[in-house]
mmCIF file of the N, C-alpha and C atoms, coordinates in Angstrom:
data_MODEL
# 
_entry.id   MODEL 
# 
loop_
_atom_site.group_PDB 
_atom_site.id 
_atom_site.type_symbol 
_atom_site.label_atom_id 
_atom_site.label_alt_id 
_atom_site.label_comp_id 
_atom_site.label_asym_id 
_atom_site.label_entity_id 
_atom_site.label_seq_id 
_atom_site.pdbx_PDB_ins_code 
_atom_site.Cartn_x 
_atom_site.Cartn_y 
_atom_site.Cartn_z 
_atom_site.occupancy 
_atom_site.B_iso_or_equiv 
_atom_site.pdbx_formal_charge 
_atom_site.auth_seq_id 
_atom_site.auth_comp_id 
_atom_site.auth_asym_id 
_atom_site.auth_atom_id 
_atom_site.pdbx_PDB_model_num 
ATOM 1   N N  . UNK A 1 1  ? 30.918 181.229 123.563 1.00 0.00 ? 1  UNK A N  1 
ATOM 2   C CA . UNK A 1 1  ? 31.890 181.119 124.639 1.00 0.00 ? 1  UNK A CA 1 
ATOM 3   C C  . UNK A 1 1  ? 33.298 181.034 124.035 1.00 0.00 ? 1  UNK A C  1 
ATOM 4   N N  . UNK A 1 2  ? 34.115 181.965 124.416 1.00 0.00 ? 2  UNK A N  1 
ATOM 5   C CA . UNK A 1 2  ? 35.432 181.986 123.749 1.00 0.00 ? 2  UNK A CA 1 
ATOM 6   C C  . UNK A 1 2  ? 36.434 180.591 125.039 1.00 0.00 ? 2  UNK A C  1 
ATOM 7   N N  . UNK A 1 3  ? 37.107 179.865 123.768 1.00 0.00 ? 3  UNK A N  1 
ATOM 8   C CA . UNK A 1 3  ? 37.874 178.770 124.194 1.00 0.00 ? 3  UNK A CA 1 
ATOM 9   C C  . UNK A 1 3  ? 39.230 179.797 124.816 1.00 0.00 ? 3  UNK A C  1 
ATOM 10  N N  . UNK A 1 4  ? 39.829 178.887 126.078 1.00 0.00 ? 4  UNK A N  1 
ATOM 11  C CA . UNK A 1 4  ? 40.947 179.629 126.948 1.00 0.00 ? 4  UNK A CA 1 
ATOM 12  C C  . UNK A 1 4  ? 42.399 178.933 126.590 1.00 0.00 ? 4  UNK A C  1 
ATOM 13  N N  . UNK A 1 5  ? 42.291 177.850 125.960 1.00 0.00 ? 5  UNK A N  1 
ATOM 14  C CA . UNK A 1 5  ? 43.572 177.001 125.619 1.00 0.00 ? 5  UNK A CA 1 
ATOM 15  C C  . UNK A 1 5  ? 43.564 176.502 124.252 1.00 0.00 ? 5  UNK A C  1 
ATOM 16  N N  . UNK A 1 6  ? 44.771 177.185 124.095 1.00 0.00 ? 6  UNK A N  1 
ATOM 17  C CA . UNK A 1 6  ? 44.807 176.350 122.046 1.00 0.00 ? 6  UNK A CA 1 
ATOM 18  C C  . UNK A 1 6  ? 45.980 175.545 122.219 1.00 0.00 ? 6  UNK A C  1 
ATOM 19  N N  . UNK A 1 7  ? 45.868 174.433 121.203 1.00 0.00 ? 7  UNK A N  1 
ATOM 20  C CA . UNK A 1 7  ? 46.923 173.367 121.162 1.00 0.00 ? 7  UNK A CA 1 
ATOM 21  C C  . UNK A 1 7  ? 48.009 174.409 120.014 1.00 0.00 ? 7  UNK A C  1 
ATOM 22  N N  . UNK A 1 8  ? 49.254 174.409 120.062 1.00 0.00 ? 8  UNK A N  1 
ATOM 23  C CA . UNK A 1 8  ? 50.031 174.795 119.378 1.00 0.00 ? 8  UNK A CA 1 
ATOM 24  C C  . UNK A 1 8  ? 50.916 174.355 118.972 1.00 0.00 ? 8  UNK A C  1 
ATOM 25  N N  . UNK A 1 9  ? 50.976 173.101 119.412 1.00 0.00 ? 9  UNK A N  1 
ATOM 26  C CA . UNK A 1 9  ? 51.579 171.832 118.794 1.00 0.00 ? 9  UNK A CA 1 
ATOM 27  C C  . UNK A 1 9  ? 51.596 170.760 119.316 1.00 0.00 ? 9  UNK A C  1 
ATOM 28  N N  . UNK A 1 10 ? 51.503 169.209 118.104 1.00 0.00 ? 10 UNK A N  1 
ATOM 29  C CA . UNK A 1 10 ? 51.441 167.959 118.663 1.00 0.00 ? 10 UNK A CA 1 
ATOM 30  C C  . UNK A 1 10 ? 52.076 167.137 117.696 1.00 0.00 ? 10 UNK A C  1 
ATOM 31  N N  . UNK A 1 11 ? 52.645 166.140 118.493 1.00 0.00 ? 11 UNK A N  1 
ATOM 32  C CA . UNK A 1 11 ? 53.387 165.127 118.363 1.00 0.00 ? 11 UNK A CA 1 
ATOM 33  C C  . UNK A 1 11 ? 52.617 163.536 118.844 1.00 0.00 ? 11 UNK A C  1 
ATOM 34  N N  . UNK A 1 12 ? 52.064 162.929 117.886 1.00 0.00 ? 12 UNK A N  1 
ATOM 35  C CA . UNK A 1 12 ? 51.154 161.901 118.086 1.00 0.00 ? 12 UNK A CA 1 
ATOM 36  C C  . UNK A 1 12 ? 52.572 160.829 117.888 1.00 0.00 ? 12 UNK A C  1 
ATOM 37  N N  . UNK A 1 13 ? 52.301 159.901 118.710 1.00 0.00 ? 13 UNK A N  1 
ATOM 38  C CA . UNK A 1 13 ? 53.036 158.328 119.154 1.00 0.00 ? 13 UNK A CA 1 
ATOM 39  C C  . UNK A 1 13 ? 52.141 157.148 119.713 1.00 0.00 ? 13 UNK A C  1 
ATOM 40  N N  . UNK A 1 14 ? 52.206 156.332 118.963 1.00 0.00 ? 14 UNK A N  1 
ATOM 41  C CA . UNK A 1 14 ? 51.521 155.026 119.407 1.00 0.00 ? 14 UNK A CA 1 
ATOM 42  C C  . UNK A 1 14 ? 50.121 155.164 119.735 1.00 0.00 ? 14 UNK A C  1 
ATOM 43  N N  . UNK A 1 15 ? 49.606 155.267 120.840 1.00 0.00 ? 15 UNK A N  1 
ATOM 44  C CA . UNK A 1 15 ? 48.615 155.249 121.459 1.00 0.00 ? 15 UNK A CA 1 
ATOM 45  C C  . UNK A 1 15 ? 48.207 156.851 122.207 1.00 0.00 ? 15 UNK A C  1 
ATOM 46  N N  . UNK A 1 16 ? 49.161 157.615 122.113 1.00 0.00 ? 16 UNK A N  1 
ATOM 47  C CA . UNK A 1 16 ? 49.531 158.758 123.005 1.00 0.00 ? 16 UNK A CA 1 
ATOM 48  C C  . UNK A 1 16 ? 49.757 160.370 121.916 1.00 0.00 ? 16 UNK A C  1 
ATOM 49  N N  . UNK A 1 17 ? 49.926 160.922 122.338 1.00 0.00 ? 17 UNK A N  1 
ATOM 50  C CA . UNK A 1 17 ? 50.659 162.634 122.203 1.00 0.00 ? 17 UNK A CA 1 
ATOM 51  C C  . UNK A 1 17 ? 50.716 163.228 123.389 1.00 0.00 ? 17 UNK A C  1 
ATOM 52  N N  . UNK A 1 18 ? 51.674 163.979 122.646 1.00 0.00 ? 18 UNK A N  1 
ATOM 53  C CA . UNK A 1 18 ? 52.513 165.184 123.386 1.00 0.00 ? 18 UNK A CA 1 
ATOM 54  C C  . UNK A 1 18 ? 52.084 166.637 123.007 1.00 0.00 ? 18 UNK A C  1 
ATOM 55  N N  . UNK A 1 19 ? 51.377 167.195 123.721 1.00 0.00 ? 19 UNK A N  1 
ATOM 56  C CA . UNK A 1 19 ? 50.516 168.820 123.363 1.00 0.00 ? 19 UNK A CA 1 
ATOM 57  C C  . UNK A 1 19 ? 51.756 169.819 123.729 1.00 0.00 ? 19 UNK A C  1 
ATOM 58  N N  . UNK A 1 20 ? 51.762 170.978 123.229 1.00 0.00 ? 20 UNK A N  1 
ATOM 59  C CA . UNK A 1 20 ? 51.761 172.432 123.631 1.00 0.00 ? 20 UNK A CA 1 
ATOM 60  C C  . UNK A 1 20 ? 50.595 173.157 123.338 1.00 0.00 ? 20 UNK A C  1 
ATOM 61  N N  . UNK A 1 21 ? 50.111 173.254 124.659 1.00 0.00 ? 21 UNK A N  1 
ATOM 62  C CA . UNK A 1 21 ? 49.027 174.168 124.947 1.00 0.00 ? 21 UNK A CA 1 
ATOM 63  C C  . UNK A 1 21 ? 49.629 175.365 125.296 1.00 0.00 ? 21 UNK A C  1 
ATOM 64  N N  . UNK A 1 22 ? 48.723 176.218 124.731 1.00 0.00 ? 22 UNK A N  1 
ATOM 65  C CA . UNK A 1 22 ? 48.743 177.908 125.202 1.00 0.00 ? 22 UNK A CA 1 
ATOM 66  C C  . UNK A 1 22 ? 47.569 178.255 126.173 1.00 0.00 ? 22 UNK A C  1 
ATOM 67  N N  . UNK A 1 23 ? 47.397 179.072 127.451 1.00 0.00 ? 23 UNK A N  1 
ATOM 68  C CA . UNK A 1 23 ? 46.656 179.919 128.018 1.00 0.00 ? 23 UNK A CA 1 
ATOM 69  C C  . UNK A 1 23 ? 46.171 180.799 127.482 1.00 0.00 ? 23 UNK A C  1 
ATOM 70  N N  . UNK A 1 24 ? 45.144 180.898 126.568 1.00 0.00 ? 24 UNK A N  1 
ATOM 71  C CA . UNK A 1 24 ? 45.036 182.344 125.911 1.00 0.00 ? 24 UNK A CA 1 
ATOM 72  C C  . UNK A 1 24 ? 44.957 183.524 127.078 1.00 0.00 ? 24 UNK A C  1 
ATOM 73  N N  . UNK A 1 25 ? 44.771 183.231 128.223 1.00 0.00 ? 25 UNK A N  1 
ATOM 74  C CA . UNK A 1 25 ? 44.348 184.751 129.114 1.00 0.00 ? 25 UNK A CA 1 
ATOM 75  C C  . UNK A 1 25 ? 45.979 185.058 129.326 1.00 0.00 ? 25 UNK A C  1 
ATOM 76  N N  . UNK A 1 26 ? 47.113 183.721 129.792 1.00 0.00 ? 26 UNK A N  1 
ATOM 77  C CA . UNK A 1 26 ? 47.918 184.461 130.765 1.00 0.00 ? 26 UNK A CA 1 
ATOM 78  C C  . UNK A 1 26 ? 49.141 184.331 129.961 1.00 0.00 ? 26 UNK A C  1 
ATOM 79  N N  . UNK A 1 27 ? 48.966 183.565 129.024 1.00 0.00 ? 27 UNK A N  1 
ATOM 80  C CA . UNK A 1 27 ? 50.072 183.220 127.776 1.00 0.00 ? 27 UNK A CA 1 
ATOM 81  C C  . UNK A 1 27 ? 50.967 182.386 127.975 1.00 0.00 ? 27 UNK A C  1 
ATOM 82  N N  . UNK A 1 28 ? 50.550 181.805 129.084 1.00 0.00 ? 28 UNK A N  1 
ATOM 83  C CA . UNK A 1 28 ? 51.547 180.353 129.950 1.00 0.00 ? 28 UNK A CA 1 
ATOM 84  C C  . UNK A 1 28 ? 51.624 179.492 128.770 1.00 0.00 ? 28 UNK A C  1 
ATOM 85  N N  . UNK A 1 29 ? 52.556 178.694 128.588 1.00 0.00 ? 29 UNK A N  1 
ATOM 86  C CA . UNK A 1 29 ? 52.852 177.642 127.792 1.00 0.00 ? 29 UNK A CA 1 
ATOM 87  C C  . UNK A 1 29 ? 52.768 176.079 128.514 1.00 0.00 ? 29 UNK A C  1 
ATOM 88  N N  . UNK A 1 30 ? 52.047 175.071 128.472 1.00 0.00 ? 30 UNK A N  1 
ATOM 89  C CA . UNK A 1 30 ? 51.801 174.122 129.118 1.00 0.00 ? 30 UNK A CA 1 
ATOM 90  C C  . UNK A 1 30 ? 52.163 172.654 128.077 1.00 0.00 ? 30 UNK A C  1 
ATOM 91  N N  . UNK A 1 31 ? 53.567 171.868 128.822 1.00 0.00 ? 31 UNK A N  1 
ATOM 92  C CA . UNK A 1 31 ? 53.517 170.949 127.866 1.00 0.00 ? 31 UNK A CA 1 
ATOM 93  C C  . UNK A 1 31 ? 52.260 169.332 128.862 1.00 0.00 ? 31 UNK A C  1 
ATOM 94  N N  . UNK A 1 32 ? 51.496 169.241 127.577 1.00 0.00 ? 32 UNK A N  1 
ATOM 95  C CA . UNK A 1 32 ? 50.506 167.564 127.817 1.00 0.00 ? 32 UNK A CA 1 
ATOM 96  C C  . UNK A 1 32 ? 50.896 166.640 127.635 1.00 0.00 ? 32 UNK A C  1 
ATOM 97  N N  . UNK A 1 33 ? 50.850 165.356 128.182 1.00 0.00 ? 33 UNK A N  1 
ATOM 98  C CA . UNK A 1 33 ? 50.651 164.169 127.683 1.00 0.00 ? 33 UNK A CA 1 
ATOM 99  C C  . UNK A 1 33 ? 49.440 163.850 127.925 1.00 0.00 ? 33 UNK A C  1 
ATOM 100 N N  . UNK A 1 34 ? 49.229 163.350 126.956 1.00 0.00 ? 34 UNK A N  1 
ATOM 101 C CA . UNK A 1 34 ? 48.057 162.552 126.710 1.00 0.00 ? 34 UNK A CA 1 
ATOM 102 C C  . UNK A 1 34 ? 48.247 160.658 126.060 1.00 0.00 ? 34 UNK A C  1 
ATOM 103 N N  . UNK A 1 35 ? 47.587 159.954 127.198 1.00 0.00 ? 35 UNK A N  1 
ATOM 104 C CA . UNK A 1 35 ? 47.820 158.822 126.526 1.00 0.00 ? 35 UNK A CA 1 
ATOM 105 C C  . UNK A 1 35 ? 46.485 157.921 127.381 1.00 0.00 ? 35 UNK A C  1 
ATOM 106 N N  . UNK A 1 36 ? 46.802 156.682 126.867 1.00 0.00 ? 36 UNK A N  1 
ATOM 107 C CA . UNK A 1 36 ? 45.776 155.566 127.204 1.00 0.00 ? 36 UNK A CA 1 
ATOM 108 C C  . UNK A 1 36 ? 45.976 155.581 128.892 1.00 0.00 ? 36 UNK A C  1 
ATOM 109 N N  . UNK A 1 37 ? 47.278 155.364 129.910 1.00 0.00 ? 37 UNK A N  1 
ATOM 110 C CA . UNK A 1 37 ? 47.017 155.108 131.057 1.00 0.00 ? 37 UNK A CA 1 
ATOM 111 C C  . UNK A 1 37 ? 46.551 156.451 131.667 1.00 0.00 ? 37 UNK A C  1 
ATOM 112 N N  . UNK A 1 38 ? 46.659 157.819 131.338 1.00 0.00 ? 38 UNK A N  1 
ATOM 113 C CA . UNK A 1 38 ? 45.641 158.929 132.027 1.00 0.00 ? 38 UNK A CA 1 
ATOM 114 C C  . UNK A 1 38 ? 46.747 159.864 131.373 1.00 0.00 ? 38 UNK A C  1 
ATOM 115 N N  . UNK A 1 39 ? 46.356 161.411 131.554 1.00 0.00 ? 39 UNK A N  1 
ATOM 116 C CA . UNK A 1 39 ? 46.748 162.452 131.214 1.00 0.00 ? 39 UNK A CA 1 
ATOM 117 C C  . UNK A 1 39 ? 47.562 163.510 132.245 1.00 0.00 ? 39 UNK A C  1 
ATOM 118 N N  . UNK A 1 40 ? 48.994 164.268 131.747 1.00 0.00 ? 40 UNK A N  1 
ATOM 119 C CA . UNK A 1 40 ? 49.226 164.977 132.385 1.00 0.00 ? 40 UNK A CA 1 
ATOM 120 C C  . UNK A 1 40 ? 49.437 166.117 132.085 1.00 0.00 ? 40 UNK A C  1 
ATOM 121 N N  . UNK A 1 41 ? 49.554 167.397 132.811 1.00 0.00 ? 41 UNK A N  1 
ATOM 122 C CA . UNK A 1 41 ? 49.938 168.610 132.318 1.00 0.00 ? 41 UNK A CA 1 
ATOM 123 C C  . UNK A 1 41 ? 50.788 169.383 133.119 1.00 0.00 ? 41 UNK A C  1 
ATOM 124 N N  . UNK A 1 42 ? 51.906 170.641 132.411 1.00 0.00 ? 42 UNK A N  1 
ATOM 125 C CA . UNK A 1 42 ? 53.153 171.377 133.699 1.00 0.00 ? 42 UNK A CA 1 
ATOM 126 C C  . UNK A 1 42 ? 53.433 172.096 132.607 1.00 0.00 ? 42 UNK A C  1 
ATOM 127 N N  . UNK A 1 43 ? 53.688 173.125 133.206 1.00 0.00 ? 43 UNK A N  1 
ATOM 128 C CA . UNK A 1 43 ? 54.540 174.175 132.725 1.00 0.00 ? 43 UNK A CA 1 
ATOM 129 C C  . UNK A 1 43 ? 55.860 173.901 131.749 1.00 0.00 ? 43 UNK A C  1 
ATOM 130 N N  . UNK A 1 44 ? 55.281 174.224 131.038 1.00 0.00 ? 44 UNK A N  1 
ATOM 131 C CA . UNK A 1 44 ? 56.781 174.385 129.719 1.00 0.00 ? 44 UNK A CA 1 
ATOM 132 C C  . UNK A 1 44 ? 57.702 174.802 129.922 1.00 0.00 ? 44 UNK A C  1 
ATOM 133 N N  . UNK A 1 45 ? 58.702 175.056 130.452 1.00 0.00 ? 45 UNK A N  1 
ATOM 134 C CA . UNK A 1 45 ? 59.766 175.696 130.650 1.00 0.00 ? 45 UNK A CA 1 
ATOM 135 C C  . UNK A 1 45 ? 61.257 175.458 129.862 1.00 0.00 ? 45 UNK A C  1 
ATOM 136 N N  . UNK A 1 46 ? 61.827 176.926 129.932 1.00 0.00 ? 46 UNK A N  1 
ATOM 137 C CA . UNK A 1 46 ? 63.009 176.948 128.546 1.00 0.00 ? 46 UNK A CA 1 
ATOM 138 C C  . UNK A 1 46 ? 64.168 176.253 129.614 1.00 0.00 ? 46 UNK A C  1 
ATOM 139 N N  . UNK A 1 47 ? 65.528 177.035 128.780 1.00 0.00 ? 47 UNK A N  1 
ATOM 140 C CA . UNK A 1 47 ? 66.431 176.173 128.947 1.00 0.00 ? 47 UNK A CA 1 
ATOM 141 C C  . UNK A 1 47 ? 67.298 176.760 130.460 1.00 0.00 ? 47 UNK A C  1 
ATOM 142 N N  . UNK A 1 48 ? 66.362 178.098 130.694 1.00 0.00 ? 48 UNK A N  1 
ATOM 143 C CA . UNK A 1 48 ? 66.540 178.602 132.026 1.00 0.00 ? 48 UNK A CA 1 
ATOM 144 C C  . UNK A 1 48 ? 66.610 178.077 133.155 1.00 0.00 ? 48 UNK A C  1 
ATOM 145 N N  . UNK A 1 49 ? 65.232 177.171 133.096 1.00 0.00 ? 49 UNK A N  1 
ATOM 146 C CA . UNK A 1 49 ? 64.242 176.788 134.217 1.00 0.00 ? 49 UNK A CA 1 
ATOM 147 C C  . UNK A 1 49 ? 63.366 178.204 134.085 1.00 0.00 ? 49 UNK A C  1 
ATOM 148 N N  . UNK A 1 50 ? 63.042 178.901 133.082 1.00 0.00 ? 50 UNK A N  1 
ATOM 149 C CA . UNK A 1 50 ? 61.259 179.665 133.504 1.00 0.00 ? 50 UNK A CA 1 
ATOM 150 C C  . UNK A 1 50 ? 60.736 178.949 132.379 1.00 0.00 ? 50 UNK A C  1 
ATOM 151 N N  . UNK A 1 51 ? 59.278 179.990 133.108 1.00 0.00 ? 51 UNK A N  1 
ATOM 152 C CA . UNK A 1 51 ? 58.088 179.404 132.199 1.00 0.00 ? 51 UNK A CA 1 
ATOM 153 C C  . UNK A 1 51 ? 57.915 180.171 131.123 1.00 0.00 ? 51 UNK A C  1 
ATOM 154 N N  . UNK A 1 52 ? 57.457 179.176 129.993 1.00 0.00 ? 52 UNK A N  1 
ATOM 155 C CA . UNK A 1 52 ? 57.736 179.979 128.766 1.00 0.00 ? 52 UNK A CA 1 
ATOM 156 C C  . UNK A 1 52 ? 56.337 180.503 128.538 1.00 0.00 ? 52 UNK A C  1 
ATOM 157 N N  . UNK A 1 53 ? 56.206 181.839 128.339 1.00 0.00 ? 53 UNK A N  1 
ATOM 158 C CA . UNK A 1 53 ? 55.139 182.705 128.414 1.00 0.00 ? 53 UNK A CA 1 
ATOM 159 C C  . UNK A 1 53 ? 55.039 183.826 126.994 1.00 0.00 ? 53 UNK A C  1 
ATOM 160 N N  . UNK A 1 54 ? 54.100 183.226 126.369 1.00 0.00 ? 54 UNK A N  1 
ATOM 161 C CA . UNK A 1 54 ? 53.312 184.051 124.804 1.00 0.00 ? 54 UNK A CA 1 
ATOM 162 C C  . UNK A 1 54 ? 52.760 185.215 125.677 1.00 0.00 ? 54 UNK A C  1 
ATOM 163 N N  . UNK A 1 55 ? 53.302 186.425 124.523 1.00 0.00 ? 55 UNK A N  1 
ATOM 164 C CA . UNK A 1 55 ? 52.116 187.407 124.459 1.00 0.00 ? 55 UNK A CA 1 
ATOM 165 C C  . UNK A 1 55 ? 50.519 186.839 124.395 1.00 0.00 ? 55 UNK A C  1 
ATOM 166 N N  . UNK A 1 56 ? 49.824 187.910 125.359 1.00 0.00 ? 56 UNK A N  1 
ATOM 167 C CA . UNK A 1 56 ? 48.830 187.551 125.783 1.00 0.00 ? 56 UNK A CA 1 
ATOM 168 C C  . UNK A 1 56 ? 48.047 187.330 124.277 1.00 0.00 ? 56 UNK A C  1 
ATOM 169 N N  . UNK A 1 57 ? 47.126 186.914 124.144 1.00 0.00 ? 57 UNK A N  1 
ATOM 170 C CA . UNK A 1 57 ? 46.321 186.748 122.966 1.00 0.00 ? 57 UNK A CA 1 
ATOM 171 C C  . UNK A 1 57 ? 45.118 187.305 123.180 1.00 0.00 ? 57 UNK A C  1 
ATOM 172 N N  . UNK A 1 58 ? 44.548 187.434 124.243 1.00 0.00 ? 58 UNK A N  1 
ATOM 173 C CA . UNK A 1 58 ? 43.033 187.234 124.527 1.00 0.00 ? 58 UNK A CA 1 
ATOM 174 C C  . UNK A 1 58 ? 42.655 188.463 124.963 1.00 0.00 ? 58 UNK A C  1 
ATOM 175 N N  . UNK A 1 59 ? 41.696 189.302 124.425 1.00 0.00 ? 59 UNK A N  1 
ATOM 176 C CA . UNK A 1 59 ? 41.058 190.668 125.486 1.00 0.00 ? 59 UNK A CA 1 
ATOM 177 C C  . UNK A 1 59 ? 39.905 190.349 126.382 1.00 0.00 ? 59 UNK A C  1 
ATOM 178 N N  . UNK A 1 60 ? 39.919 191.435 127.563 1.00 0.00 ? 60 UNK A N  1 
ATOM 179 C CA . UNK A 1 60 ? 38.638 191.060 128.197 1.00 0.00 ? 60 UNK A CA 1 
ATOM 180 C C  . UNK A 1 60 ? 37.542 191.986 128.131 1.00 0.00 ? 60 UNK A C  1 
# 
């Protein structure tokens, strides 16, 4: 089974990190938190306001 999201970068703090996830299908960029009180995830976006979007990676 091919995986749909790669971490592409993290920033570990205390108890917590901060992900950039990639979409491999749509090439969306998704920034995470991750920590002890629960997890969130949103769209990465530049200094525009869009979403920051990788060449696709993935074939079908």
């Amino acid at each position: 089974m091919n995986e749909r999201f790669k971490v592409k970068s993290e920033q570990v703090f205390g108890m917590g990190s901060i992900q950039i996830v990639v979409d491999l299908e749509t090439g969306v960029n998704y920034i995470v938190n991750v920590n002890m009180s629960g997890n969130s995830m949103t769209p990465l976006l530049d200094s525009k306001g869009k979403v920051v979007v990788d060449k696709k990676t993935k074939t079908k």
